[in-house]
C-alpha positions as CSV (number, residue, x, y, z in Angstrom):
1,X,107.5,130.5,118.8
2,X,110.4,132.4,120.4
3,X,112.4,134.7,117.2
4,X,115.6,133.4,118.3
5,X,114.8,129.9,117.4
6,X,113.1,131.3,114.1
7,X,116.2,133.7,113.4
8,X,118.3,131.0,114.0
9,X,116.7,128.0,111.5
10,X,116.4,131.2,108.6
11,X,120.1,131.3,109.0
12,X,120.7,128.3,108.7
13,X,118.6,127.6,105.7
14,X,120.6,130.7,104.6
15,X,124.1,129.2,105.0
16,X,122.7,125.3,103.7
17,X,120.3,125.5,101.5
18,X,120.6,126.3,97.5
19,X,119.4,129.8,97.2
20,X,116.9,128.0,94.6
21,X,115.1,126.4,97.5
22,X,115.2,129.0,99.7
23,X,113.0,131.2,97.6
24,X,110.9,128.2,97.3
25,X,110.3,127.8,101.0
26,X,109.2,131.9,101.1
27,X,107.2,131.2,98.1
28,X,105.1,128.5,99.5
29,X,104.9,130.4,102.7
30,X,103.3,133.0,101.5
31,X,100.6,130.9,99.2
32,X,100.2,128.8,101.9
33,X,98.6,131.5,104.4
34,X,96.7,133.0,101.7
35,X,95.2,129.5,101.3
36,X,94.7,128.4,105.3
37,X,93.2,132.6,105.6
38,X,90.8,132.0,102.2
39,X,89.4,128.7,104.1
40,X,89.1,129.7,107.2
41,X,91.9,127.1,108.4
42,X,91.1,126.3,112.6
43,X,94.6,126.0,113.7
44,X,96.9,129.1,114.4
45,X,97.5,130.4,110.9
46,X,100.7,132.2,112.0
47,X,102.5,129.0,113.0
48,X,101.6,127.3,109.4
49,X,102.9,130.0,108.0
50,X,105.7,129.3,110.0
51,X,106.4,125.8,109.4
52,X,105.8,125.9,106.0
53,X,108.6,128.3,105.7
54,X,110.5,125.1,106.5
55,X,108.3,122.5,105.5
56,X,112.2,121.7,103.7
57,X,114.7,122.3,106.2
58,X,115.5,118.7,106.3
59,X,116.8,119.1,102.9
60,X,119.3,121.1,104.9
61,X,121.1,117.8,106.2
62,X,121.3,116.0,102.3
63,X,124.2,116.2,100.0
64,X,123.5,119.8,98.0
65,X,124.5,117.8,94.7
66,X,121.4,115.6,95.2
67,X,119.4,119.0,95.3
68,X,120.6,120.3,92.0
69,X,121.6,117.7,90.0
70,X,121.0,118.9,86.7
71,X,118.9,115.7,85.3
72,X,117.0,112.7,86.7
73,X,117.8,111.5,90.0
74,X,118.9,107.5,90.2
75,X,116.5,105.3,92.3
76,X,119.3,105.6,95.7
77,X,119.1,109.2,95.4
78,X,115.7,109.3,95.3
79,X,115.3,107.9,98.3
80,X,117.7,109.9,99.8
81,X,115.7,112.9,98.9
82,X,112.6,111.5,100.6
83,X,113.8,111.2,103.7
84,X,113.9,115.2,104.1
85,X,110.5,115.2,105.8
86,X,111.8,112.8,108.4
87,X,114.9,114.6,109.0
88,X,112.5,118.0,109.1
89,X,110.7,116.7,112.1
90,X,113.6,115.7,113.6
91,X,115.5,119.1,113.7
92,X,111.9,121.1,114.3
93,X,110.7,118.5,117.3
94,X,112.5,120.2,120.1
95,X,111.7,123.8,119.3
96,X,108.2,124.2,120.7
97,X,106.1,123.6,117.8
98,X,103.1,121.5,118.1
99,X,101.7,118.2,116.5
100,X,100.3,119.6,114.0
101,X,103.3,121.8,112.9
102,X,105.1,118.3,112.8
103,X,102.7,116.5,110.9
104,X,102.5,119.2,108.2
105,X,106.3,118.9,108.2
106,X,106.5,115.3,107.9
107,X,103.1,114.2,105.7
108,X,103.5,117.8,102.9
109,X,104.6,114.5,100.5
110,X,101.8,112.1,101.8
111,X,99.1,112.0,98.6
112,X,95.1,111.3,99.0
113,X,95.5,108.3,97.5
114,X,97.8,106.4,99.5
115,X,101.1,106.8,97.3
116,X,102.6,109.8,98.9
117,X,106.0,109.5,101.0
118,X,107.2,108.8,103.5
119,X,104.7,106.3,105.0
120,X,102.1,106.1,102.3
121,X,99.0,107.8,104.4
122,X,96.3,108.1,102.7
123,X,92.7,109.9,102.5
124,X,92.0,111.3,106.5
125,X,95.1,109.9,107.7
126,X,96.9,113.3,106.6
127,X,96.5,116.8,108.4
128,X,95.0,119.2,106.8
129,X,97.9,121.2,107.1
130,X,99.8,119.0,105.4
131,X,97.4,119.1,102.6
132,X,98.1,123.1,102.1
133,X,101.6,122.8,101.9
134,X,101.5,119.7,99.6
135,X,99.4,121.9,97.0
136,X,101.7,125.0,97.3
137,X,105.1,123.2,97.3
138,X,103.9,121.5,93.8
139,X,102.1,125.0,92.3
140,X,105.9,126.6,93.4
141,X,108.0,123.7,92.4
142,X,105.8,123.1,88.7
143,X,106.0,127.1,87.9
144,X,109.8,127.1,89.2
145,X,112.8,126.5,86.7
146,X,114.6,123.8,88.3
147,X,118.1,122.5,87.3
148,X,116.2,119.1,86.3
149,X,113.3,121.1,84.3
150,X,111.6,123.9,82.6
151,X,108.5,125.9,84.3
152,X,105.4,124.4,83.4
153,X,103.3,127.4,81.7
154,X,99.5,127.7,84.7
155,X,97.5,125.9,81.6
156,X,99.7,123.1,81.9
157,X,99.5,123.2,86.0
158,X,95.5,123.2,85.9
159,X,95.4,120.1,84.0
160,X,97.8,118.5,86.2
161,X,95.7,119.1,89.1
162,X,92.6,118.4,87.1
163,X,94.1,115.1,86.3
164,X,95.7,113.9,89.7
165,X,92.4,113.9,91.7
166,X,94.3,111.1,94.0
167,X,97.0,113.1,94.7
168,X,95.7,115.7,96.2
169,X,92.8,117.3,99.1
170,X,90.1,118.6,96.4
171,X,88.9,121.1,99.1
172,X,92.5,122.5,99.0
173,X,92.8,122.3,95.4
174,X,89.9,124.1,94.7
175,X,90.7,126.9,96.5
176,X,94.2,126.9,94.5
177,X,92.3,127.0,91.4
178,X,89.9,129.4,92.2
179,X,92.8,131.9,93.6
180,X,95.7,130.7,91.3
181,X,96.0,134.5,89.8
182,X,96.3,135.8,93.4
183,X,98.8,133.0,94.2
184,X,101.0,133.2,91.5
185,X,101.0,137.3,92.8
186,X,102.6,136.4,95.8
187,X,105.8,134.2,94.3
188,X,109.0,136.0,94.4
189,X,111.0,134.5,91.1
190,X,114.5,133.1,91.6
């Protein structure tokens, strides 16, 4: 991918996104190529990295209070929010990344068990891609302090993974679990 065009969308996450989900987007970056390296992912490691450095840049393009409301969002806004991975693959179509950069843009919400946003794919429907980000945005997001919610402490984070064996590519979570100490290493805190 050519560094203007990647320059050019840091900047503008920079300039219009909270700096709360900017460090996010580094943060599940970084897990996320320790995770495609650890299993031996067959695409081009580089450009997941990539994309999941922006696997929310449609966020970019939503009303900033929606982002940091400080409590539950109503069931409008929700579906406001959800419509980020759309709006993702929209700004990143035209900038040379391929189909699978896309997909893991648009499906990093999508769960194993069909209840995922935005079109409800379920079990091999969803790129494997997709299914690294999905683990690393919820690992970042749980151990985050959000304006909406405390960190969850890892104990708490196991179970939840333990317990949501529909949500998410066991493969994937495995690996999470395994590695969760070396993950956690690589988060920058906001």
């Amino acid at each position: 991918m050519n560094n203007i065009i990647f320059d050019d969308i840091t900047k503008y996450q920079i300039e219009y996104l909270d700096h709360e989900t900017l460090q996010h987007s580094q943060n599940v970056s970084e897990m996320v190529e320790f995770i495609a390296i650890t299993m031996n992912y067959s695409e081009s490691i580089p450009n997941l990295k990539k994309i999941s450095l922006f696997h929310d840049i449609g966020k970019t393009k939503l009303p900033i209070e929606l982002l940091v409301k400080p409590g539950p969002l109503t069931a409008e806004e929700w579906k406001i929010v959800k419509t980020h991975t759309i709006i993702g693959v929209e700004i990143l179509r035209d900038l040379g990344y391929t189909k699978e950069c896309l997909l893991a843009v648009e499906q990093h919400h999508e769960k194993i068990g069909g209840n995922g946003y935005p079109y409800g794919l379920s079990g091999d429907a969803i790129a494997l891609s997709a299914h690294i980000i999905s683990v690393c945005d919820v690992i970042d997001a749980l151990l985050s302090d959000r304006s909406y919610k405390k960190a969850w402490s890892i104990e708490k984070i196991r179970g939840f993974f333990h317990k949501n064996l529909e949500g998410f590519y066991q493969p994937v979570v495995d690996v999470a679990l395994e590695h969760f100490d070396e993950l956690i290493a690589l988060r920058q805190y906001v």
